[in-house]
N, C-alpha and C positions, 0 to 999 in steps of 0.2 A: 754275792751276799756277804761273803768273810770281808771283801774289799771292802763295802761299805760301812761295817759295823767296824773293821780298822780305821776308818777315815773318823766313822765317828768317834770314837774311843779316842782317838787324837786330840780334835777338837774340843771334846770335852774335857780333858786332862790341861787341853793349852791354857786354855780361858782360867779352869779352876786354879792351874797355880798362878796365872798372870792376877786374877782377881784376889787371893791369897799376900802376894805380893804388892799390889800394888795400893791396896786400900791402905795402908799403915804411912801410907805416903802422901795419903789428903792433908794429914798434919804440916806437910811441909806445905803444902798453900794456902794454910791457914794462919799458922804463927811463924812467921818467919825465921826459921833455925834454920833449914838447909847446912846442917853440923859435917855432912859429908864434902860439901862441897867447901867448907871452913868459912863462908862467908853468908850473908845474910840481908844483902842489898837488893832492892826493890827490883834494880832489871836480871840481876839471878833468881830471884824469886818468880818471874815475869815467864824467862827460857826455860827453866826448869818446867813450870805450869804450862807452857807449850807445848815444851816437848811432851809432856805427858797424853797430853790432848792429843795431838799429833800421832801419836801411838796406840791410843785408841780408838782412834778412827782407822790406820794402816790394819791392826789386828781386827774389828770389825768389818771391815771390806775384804780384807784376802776370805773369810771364810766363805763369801758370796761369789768370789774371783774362782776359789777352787774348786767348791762345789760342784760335780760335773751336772747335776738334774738340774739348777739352776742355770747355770752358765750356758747349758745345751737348749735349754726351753726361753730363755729370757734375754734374748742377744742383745735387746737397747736396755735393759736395765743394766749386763752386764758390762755395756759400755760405759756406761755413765759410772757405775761401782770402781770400774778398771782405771778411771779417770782421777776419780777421789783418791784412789789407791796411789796412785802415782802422785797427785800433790803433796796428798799428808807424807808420804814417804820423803818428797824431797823437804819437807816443813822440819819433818823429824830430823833428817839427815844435818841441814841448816846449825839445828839447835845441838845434835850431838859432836860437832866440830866443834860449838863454842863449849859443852860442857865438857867434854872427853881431858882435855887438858888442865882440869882441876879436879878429875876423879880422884881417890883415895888411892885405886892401885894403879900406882906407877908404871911397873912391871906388866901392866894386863893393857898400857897407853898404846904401844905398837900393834897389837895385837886389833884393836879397837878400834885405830885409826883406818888399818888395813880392812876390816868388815866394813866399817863404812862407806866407804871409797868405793869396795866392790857393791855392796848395795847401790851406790848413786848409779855405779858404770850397768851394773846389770837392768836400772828402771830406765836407762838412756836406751840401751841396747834394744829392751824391750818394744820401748816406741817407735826405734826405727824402724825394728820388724815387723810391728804390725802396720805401721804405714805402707810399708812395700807388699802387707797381705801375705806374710811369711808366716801362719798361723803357729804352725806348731816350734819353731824357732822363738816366737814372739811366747810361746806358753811356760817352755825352759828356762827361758829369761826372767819369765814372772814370776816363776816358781823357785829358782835362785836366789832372786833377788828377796824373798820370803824367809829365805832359810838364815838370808845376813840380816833380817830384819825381828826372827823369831829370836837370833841370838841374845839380844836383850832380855830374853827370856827363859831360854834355856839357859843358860848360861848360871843363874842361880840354881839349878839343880845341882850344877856340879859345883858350884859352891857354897851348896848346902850339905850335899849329902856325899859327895863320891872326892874331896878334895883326900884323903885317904890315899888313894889307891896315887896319886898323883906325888907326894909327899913322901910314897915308899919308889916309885920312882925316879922322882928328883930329887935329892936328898937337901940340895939348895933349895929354898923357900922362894927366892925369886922366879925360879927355873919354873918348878914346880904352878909357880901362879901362873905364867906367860904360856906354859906349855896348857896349862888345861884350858885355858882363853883361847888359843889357838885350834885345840881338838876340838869344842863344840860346833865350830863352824866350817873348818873343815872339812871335817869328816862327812858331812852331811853333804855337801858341796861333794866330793870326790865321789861318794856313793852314787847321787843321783846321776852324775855325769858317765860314771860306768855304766848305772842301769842304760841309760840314754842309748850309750856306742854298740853296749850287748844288743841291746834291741834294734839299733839302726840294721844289726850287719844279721840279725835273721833276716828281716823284711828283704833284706839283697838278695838272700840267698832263695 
């Protein structure tokens, strides 16, 4: 019961601050400013509104992907969802190669090229395992590849709220940026893959 009311409690918080976030940003496919990206031409306006799309189709399918009631009771629906999930991801993936190198933080560009990358490798990774029927390999994969893909989103927590603690850390300001870019995705990555090995090596025992 606690499990499920933390899954939910997640999912509700993800949505609220991605939809928080992300509405202030129909402007930009409305009137062509894109002022973050310092440019204002039809095919940035074009990637930009892709990418966005692309994004919320990946965040509306993973909640259908991760759900276990769903996912456990509705195996061709979640086929088909697991599918979506994997295009829009590489559609997004596509557009955030072309955007990443006109973002504002320079500093956060290595940071950002590397999550994507691992995103792309981990929804490649994915497919091969489940093609080979590597169920629970194929689940890790997909649930990785989530956590480089939620980065777009958590990722403004910490640079809303907790860049602070970051700044008294790195006393450099570039330091400071790369390194909190680097901790949201991370961390979450190293965590999961511990729980993974903890858990692999009861099950042996």
């Amino acid at each position: 019961m606690l499990k499920k009311i933390s899954i939910a409690f997640f999912w509700l918080a993800f949505f609220g601050f991605f939809l928080y976030k992300l509405i202030p940003k129909y402007a930009y496919l409305t009137n062509d400013t894109l002022k973050h990206w310092g440019s204002n031409t039809t095919f940035d306006n074009s990637i930009f509104a892709l990418h966005i799309f692309a994004g919320i189709v990946v965040y509306c399918t993973a909640i259908l992907q991760f759900t276990p009631s769903i996912r456990n009771k509705y195996i061709s629906f979640h086929r088909i969802t697991g599918k979506l999930y994997i295009l829009s991801s590489l559609l997004c993936i596509t557009t955030l190669y072309i955007i990443i190198p006109r973002t504002w933080c320079i500093d956060c560009r290595p940071s950002q090229f590397i999550v994507t990358s691992l995103w792309l490798l981990f929804i490649i990774i994915a497919f091969y395992f489940i093609k080979k029927l590597k169920i629970k390999l194929h689940k890790r994969m997909m649930i990785s590849s989530f956590i480089c893909a939620a980065y777009f989103v958590t990722v403004r927590v910490i640079d809303g709220y907790c860049m602070d603690v970051f700044y008294y850390l790195f006393p450099n300001k570039s330091t400071a940026y790369l390194a909190s870019d680097v901790f949201v995705w991370l961390i979450p990555l190293l965590f999961f893959n511990l729980y993974w090995l903890i858990k692999d090596k009861k099950q042996r025992v």
